[in-house]
N, CA, C and O atoms as a CHARMM CRD file, in Angstrom:
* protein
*
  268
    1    1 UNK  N      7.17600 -19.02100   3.88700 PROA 1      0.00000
    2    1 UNK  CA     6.94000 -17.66400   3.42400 PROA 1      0.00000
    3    1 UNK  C      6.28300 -16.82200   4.51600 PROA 1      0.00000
    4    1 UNK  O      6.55700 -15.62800   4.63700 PROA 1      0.00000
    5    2 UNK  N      5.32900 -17.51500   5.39000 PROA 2      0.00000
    6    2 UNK  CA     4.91600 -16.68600   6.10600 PROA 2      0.00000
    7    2 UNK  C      6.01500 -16.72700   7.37100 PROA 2      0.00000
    8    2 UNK  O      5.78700 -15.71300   8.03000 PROA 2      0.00000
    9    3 UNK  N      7.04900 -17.43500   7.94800 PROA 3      0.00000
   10    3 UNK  CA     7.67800 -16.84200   8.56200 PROA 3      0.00000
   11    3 UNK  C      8.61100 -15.92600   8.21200 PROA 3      0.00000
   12    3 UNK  O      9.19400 -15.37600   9.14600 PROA 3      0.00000
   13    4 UNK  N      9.01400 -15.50300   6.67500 PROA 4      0.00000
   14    4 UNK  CA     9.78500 -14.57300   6.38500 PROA 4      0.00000
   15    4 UNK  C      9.00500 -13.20400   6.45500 PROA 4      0.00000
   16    4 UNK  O      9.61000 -12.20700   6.84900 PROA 4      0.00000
   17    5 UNK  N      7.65800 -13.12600   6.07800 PROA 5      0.00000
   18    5 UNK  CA     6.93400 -12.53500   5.87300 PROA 5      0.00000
   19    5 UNK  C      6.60000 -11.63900   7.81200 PROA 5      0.00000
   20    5 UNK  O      6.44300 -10.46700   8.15300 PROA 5      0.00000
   21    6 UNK  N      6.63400 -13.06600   8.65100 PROA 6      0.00000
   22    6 UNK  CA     7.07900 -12.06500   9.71800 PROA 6      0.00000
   23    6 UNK  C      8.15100 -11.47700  10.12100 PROA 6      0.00000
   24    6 UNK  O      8.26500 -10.32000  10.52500 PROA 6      0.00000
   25    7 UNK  N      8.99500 -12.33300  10.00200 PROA 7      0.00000
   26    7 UNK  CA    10.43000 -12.09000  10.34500 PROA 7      0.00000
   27    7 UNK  C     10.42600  -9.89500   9.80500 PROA 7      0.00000
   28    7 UNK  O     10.53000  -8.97700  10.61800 PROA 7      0.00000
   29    8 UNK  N     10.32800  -9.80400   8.82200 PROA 8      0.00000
   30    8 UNK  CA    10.31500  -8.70100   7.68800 PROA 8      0.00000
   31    8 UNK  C      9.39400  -7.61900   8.72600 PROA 8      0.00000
   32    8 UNK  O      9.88800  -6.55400   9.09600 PROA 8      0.00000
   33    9 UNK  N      8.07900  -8.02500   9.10800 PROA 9      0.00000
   34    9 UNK  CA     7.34000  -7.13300   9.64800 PROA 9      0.00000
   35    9 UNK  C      7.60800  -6.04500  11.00300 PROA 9      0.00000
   36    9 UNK  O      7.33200  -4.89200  11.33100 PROA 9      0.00000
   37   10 UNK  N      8.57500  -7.64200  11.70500 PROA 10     0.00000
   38   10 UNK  CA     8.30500  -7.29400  13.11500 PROA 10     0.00000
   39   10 UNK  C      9.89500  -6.60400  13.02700 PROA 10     0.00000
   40   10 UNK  O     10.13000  -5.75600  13.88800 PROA 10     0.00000
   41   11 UNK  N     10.84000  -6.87100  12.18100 PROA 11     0.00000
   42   11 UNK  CA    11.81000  -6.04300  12.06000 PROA 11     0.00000
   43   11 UNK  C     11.44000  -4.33300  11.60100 PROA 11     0.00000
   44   11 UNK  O     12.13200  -3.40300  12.01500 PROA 11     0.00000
   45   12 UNK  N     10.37400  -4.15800  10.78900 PROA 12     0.00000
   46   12 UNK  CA    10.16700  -2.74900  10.29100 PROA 12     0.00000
   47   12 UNK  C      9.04100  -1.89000  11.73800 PROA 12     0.00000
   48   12 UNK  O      8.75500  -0.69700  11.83400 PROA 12     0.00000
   49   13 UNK  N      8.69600  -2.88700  12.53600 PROA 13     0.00000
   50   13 UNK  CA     8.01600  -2.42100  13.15200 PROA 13     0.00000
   51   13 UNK  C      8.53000  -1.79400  14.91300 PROA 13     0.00000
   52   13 UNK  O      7.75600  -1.36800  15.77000 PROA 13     0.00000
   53   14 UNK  N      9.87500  -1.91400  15.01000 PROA 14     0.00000
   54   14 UNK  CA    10.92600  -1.32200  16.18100 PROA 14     0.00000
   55   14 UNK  C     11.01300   0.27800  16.32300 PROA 14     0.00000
   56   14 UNK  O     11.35800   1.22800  15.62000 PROA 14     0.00000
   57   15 UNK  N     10.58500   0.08900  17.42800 PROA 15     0.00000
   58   15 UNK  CA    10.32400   1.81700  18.31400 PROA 15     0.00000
   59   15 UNK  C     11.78100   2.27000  17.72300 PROA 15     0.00000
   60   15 UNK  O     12.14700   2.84000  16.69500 PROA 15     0.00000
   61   16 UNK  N     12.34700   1.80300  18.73400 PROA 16     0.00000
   62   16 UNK  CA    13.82400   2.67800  19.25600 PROA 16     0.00000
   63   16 UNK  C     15.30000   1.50800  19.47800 PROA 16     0.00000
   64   16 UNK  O     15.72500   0.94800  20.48800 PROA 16     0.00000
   65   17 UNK  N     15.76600   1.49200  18.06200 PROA 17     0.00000
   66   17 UNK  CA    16.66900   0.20200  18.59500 PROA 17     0.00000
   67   17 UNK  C     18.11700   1.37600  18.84700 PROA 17     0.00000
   68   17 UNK  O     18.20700   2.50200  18.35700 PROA 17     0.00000
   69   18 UNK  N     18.87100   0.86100  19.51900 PROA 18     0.00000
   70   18 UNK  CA    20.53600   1.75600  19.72200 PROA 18     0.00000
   71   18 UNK  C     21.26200   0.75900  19.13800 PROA 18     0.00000
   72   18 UNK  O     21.51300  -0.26200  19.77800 PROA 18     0.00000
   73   19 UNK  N     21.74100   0.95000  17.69400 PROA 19     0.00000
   74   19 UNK  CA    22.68500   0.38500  17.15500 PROA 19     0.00000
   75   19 UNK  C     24.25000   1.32000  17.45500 PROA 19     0.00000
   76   19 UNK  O     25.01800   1.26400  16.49500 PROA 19     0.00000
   77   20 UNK  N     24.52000   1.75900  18.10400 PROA 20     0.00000
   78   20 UNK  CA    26.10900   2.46700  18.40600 PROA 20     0.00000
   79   20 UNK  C     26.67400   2.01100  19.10100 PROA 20     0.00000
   80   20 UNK  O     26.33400   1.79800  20.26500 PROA 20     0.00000
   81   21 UNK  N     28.04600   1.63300  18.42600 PROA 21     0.00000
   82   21 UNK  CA    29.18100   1.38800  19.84100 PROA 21     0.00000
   83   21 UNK  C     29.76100   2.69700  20.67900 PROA 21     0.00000
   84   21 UNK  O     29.61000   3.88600  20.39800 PROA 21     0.00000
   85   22 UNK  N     30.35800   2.20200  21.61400 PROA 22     0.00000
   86   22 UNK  CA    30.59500   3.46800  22.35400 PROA 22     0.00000
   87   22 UNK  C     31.18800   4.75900  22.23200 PROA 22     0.00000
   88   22 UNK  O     30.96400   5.76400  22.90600 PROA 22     0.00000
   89   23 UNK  N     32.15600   4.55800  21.06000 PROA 23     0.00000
   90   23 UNK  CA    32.57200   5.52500  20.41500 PROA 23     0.00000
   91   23 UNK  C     31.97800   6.46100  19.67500 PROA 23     0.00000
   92   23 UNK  O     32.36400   7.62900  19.62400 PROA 23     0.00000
   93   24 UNK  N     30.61400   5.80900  18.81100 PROA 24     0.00000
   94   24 UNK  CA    29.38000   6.43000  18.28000 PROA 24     0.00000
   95   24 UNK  C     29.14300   7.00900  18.87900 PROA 24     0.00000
   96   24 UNK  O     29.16100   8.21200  18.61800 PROA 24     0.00000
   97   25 UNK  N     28.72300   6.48200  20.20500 PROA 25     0.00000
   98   25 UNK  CA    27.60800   7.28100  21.02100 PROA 25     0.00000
   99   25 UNK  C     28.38100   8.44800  21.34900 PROA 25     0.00000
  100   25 UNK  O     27.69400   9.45800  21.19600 PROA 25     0.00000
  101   26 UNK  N     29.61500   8.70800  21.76400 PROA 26     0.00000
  102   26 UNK  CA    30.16400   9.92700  22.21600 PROA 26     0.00000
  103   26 UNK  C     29.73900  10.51200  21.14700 PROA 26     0.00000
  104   26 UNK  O     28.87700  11.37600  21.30200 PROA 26     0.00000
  105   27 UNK  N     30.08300  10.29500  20.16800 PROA 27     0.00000
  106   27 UNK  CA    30.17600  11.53900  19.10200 PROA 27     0.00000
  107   27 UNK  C     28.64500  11.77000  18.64900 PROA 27     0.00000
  108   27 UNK  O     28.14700  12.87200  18.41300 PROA 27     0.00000
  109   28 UNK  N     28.16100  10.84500  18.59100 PROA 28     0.00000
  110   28 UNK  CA    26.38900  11.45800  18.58200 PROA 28     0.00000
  111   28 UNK  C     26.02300  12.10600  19.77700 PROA 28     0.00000
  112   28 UNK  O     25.06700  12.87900  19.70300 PROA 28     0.00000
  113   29 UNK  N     26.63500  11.94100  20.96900 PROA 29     0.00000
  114   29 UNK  CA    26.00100  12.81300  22.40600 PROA 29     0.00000
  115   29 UNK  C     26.84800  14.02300  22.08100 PROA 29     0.00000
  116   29 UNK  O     26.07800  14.97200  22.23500 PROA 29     0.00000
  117   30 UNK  N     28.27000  14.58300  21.63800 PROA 30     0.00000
  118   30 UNK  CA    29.06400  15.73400  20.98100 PROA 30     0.00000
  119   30 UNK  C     28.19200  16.35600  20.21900 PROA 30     0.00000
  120   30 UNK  O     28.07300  17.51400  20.62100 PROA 30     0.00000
  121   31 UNK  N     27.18800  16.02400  18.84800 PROA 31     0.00000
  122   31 UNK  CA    26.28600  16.45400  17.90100 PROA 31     0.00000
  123   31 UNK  C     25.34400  16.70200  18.22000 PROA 31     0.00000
  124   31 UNK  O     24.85500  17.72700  17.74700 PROA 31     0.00000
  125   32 UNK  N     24.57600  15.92400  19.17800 PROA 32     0.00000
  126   32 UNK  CA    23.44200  16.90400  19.65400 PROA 32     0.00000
  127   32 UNK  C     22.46600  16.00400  19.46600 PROA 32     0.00000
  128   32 UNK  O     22.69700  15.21900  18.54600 PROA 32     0.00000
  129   33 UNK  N     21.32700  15.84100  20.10200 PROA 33     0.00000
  130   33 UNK  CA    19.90200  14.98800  19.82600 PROA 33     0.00000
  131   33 UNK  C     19.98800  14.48100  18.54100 PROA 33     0.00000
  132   33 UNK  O     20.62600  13.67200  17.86700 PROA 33     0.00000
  133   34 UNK  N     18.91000  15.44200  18.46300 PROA 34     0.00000
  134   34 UNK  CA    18.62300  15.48400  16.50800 PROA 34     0.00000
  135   34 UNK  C     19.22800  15.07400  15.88100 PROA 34     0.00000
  136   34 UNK  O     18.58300  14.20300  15.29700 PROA 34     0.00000
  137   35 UNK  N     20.47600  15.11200  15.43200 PROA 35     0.00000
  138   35 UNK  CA    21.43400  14.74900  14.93900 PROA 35     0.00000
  139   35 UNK  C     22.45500  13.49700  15.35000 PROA 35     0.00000
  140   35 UNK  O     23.41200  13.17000  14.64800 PROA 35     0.00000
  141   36 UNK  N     22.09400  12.85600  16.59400 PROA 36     0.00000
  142   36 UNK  CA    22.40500  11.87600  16.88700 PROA 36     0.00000
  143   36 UNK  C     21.21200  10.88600  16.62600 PROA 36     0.00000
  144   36 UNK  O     21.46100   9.69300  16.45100 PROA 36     0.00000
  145   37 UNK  N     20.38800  11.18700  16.60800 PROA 37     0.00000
  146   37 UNK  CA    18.95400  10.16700  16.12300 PROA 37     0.00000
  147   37 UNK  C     19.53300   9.92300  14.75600 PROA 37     0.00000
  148   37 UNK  O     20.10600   8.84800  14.58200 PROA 37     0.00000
  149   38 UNK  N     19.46200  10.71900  13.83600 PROA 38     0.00000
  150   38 UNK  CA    20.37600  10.55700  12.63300 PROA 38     0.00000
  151   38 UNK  C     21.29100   9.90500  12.25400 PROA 38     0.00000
  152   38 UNK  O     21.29000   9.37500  11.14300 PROA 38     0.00000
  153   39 UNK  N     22.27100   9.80700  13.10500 PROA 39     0.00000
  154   39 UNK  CA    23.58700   8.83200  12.86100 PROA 39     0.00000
  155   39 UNK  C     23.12300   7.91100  13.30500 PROA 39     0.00000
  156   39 UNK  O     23.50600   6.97700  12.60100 PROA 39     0.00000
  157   40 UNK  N     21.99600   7.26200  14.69600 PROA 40     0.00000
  158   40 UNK  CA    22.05500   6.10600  14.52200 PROA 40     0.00000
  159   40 UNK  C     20.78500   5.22000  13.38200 PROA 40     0.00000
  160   40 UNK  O     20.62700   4.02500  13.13300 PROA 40     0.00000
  161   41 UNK  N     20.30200   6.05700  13.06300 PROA 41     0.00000
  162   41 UNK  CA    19.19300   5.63700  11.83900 PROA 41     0.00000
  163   41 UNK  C     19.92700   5.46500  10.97200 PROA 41     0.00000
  164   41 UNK  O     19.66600   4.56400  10.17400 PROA 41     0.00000
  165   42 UNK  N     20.95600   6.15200  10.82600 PROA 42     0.00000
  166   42 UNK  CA    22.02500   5.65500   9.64800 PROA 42     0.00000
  167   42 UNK  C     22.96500   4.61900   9.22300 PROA 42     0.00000
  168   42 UNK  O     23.31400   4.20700   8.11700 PROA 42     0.00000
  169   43 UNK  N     23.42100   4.17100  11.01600 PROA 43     0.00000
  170   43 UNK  CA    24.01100   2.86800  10.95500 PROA 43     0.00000
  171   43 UNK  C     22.93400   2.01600  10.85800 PROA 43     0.00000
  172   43 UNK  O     23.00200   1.22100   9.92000 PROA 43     0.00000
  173   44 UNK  N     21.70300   1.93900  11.74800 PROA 44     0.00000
  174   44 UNK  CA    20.53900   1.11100  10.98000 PROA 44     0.00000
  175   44 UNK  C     20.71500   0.74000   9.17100 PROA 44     0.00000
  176   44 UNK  O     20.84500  -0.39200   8.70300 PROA 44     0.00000
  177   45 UNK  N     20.69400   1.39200   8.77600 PROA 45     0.00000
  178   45 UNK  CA    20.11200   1.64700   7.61500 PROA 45     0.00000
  179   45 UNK  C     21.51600   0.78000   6.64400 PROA 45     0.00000
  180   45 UNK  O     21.43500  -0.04000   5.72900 PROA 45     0.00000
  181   46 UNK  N     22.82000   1.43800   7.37300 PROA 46     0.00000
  182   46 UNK  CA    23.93300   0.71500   6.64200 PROA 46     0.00000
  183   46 UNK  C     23.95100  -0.89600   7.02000 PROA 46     0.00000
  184   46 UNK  O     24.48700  -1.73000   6.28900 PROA 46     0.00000
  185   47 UNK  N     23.18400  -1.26300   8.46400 PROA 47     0.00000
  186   47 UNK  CA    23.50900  -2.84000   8.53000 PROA 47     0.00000
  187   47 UNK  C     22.26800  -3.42900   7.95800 PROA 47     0.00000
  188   47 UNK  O     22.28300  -4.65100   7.81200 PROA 47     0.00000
  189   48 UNK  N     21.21500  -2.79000   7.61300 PROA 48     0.00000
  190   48 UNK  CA    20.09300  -3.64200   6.77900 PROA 48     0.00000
  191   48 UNK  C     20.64300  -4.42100   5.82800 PROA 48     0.00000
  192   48 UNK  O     20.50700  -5.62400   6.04800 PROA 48     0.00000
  193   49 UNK  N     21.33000  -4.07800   4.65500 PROA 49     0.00000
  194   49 UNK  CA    21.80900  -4.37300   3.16100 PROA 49     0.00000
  195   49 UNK  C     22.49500  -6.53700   3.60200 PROA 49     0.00000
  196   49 UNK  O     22.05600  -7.64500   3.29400 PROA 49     0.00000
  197   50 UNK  N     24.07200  -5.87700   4.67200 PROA 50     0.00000
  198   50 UNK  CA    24.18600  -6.97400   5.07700 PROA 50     0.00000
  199   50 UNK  C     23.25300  -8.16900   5.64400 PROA 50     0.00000
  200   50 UNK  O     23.43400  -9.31700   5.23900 PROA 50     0.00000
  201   51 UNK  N     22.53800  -7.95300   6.32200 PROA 51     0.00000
  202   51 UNK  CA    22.00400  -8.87200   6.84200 PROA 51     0.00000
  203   51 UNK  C     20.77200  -9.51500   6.45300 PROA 51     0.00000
  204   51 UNK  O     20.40700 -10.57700   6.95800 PROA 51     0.00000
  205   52 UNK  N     19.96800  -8.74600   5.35200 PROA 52     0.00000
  206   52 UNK  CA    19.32000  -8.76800   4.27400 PROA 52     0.00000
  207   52 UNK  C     19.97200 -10.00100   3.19800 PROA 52     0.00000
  208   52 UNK  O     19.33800 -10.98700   2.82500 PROA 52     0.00000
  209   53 UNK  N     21.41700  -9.66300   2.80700 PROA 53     0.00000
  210   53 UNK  CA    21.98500 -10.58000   2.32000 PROA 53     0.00000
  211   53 UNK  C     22.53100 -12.03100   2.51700 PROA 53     0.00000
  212   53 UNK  O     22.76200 -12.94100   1.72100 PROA 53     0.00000
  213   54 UNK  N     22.69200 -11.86600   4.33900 PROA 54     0.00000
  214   54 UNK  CA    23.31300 -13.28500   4.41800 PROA 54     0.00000
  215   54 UNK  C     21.92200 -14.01300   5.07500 PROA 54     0.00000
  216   54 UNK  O     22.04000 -15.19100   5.41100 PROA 54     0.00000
  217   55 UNK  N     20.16500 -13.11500   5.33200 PROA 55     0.00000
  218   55 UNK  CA    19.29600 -13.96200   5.27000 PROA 55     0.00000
  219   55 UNK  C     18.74400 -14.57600   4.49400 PROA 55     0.00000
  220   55 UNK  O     18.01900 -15.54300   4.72700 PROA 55     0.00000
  221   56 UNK  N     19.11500 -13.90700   2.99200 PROA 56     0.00000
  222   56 UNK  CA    19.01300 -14.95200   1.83100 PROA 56     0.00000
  223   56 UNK  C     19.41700 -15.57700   1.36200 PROA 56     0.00000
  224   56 UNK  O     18.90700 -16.34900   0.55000 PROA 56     0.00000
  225   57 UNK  N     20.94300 -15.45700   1.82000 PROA 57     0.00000
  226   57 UNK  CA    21.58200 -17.08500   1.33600 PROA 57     0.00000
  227   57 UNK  C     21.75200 -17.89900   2.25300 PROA 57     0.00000
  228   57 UNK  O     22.38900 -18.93100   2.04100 PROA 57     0.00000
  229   58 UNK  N     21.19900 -17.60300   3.52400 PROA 58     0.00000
  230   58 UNK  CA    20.26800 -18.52000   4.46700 PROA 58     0.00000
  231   58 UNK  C     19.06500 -19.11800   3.99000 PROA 58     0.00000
  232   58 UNK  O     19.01600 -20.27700   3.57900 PROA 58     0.00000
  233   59 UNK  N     18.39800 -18.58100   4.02600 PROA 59     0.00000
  234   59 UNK  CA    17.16200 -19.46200   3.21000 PROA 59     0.00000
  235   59 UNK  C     17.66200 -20.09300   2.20300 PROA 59     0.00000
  236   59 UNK  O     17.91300 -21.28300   2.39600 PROA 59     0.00000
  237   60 UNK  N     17.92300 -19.57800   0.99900 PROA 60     0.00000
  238   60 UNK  CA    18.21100 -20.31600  -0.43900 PROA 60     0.00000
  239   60 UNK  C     19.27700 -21.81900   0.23900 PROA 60     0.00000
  240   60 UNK  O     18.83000 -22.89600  -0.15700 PROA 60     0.00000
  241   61 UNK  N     20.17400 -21.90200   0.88700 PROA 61     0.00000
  242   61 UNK  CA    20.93900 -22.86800   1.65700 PROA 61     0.00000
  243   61 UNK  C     19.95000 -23.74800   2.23000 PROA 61     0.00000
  244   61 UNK  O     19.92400 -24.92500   1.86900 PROA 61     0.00000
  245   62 UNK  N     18.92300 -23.19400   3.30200 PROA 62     0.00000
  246   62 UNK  CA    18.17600 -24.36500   3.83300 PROA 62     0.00000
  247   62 UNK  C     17.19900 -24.80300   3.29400 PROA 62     0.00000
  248   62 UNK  O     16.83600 -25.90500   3.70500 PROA 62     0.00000
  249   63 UNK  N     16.31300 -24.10700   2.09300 PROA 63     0.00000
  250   63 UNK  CA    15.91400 -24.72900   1.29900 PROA 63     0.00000
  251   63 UNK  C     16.25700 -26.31900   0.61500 PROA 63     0.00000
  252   63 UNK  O     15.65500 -27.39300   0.57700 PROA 63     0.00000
  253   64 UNK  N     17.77300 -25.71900   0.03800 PROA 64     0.00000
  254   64 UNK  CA    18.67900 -26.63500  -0.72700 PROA 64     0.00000
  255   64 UNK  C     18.62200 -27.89300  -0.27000 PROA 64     0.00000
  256   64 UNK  O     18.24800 -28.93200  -0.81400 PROA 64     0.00000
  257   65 UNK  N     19.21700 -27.57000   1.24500 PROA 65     0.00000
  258   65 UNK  CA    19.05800 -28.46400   2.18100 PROA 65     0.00000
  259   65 UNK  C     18.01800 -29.63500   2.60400 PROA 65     0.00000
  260   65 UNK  O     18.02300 -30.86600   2.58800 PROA 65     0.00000
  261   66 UNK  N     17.07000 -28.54700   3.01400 PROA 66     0.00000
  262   66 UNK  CA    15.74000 -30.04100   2.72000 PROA 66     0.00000
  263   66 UNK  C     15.08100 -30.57000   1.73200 PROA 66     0.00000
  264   66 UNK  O     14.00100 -31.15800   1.68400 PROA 66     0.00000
  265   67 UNK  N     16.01100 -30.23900   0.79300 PROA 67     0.00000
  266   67 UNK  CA    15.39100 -31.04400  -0.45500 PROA 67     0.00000
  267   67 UNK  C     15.99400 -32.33300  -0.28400 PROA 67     0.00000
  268   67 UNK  O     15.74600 -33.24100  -1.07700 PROA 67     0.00000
């Protein structure tokens, strides 16, 4: 628990990550700053859900596992 408990922290706690592929990035450098900070907080935000999900049926699996 307490390594999930970090895992969780040190993920909410990231300056400045660049989640865009290159195609993103054109079109966020086309939109403008501001608004490119935006789109990529947004793909942030869309890959949380996934990976949120397959770290819990990671755990619940290795749990299983060392039983």
């Amino acid at each position: 628990m307490k390594r999930i408990s970090f895992l969780l922290l040190s993920q909410l706690m990231v300056v400045s990550v660049m989640a865009q592929c290159s195609i993103c990035t054109k079109t966020a450098a086309q939109i403008g700053q501001e608004a490119g900070k935006g789109f990529n907080a947004g793909i942030i935000y869309l890959a949380a859900m996934p990976f949120a999900i397959a770290g819990y049926v990671a755990i619940k699996w290795w749990k299983q596992e060392k039983q």
